[in-house]
N, C-alpha and C positions, 0 to 999 in steps of 0.2 A: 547909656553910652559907655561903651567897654575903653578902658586904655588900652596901654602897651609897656610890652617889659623890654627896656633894651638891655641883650645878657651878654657883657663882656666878660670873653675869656681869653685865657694865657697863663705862661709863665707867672713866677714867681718875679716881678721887677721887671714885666713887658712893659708896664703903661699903663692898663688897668685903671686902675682906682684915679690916679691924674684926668687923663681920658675922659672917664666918667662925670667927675664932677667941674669938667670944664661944661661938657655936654649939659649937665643938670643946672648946673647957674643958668647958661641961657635959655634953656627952655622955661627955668623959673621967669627969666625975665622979660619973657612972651606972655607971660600968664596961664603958665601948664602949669596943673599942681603935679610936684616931684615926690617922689617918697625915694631912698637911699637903699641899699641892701649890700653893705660889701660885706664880702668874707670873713676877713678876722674879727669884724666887729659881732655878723651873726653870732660866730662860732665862741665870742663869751659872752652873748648873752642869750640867746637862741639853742647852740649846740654847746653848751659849756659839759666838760666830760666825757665829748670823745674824742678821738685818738685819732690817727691817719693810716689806718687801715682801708682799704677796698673799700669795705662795709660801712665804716663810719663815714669816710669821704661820700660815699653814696647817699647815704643819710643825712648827712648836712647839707649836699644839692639838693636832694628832692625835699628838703623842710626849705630851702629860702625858695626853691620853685615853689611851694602850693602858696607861700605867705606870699611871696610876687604874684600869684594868681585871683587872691583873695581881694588885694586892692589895684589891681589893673582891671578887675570885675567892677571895679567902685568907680574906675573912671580916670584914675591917675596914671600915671608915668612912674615906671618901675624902672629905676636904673638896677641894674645888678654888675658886679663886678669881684668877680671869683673865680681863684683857678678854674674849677670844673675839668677836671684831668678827662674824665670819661664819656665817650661819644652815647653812650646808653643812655648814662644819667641825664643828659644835659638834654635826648631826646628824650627823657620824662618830662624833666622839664618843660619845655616845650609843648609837651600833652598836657599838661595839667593848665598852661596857661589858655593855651589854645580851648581847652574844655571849658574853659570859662568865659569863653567869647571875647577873648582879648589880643593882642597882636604880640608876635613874639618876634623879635629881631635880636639876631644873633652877629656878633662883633667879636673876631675872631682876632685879636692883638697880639699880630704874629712878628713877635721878634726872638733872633736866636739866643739859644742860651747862653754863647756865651756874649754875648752883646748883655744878657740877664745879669750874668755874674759880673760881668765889669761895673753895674749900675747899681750891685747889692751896697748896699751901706749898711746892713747890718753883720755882714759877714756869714750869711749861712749859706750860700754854694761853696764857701773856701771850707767849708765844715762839712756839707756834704760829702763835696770830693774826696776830703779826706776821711769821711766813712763815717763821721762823727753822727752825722745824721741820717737818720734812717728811714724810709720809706720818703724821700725829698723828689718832688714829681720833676722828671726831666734830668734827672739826675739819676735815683737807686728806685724810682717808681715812675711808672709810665705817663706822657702825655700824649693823649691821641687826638693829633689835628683835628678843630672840623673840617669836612669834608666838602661842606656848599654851606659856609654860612652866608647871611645877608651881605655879610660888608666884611671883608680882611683888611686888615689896617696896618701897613709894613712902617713900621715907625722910627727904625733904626736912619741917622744923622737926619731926623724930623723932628719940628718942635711938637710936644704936646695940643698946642694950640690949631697948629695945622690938621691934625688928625682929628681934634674935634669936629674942626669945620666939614669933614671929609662927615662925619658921622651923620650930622645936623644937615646938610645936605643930603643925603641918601632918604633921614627924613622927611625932610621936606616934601621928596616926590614918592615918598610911599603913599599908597590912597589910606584910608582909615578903617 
């Protein structure tokens, strides 16, 4: 029996990773086994070394795709939650999961950027803007909408919580 990966993307400070692991607590507490896959976390210990070029960005999607595919193959529930700039990669993604007989649902955390920069608390769109940073998706490097994902999730003056439920519902009535 195949899982499923739910692959949350967006911004840099969309909601993301909140999102996610409100989603993964209660699926946990259904009795889904979860397994976790966010971004910065792969990216030091999984892609530790590369950069935010095209190529690397590419490479670090299509390495948390095939690991999302390897245990959505096994049976679990793949959260992911990562920029994912590019509509290519994210349909590798996508193939690689789907090639494994597992479900892919894609979560589209569409909130504007600057709604992003207002909620940064680490200060890198105020570093961006100011050129400080370089190749920053949505700012000095592109991010391309999806286009028809499963679920868009406008989250701006919404609680995190709300948006869960939005997600976990959608689940619910998806068949398996």
């Amino acid at each position: 029996m195949s899982g499923t990966v739910i692959w949350f993307t967006g911004l840099s400070g969309a909601g993301k990773s909140t999102i996610a692991e409100l989603v993964g607590r209660e699926l946990e507490a259904r009795g889904d086994l979860v397994d976790y896959l966010d971004g910065d976390v792969v990216r030091e210990h999984l892609s530790r070394g590369l950069g935010f070029s095209k190529a690397d960005r590419d490479t670090n999607i299509e390495r948390i795709g095939w690991v999302a595919s390897r245990i959505a193959r096994a049976g679990a529930t793949v959260i992911v939650s990562a920029i994912s700039p590019y509509a290519a990669t994210r349909a590798t993604a996508r193939a690689l999961v789907e090639d494994a007989a597992a479900r892919f649902v894609e979560v589209h955390v569409a909130t504007s950027l600057e709604e992003c920069a207002r909620r940064d608390v680490k200060g890198l769109y105020e570093k961006a803007f100011a050129g400080e940073l370089k190749e920053f998706t949505g700012v000095s490097d592109p991010y391309e909408e999806p286009e028809s994902p499963e679920l868009r999730l406008e989250t701006e003056g919404r609680p995190p919580d709300d948006a869960a439920a939005e997600v976990l519902e959608y689940l619910s009535g998806v068949p398996a």
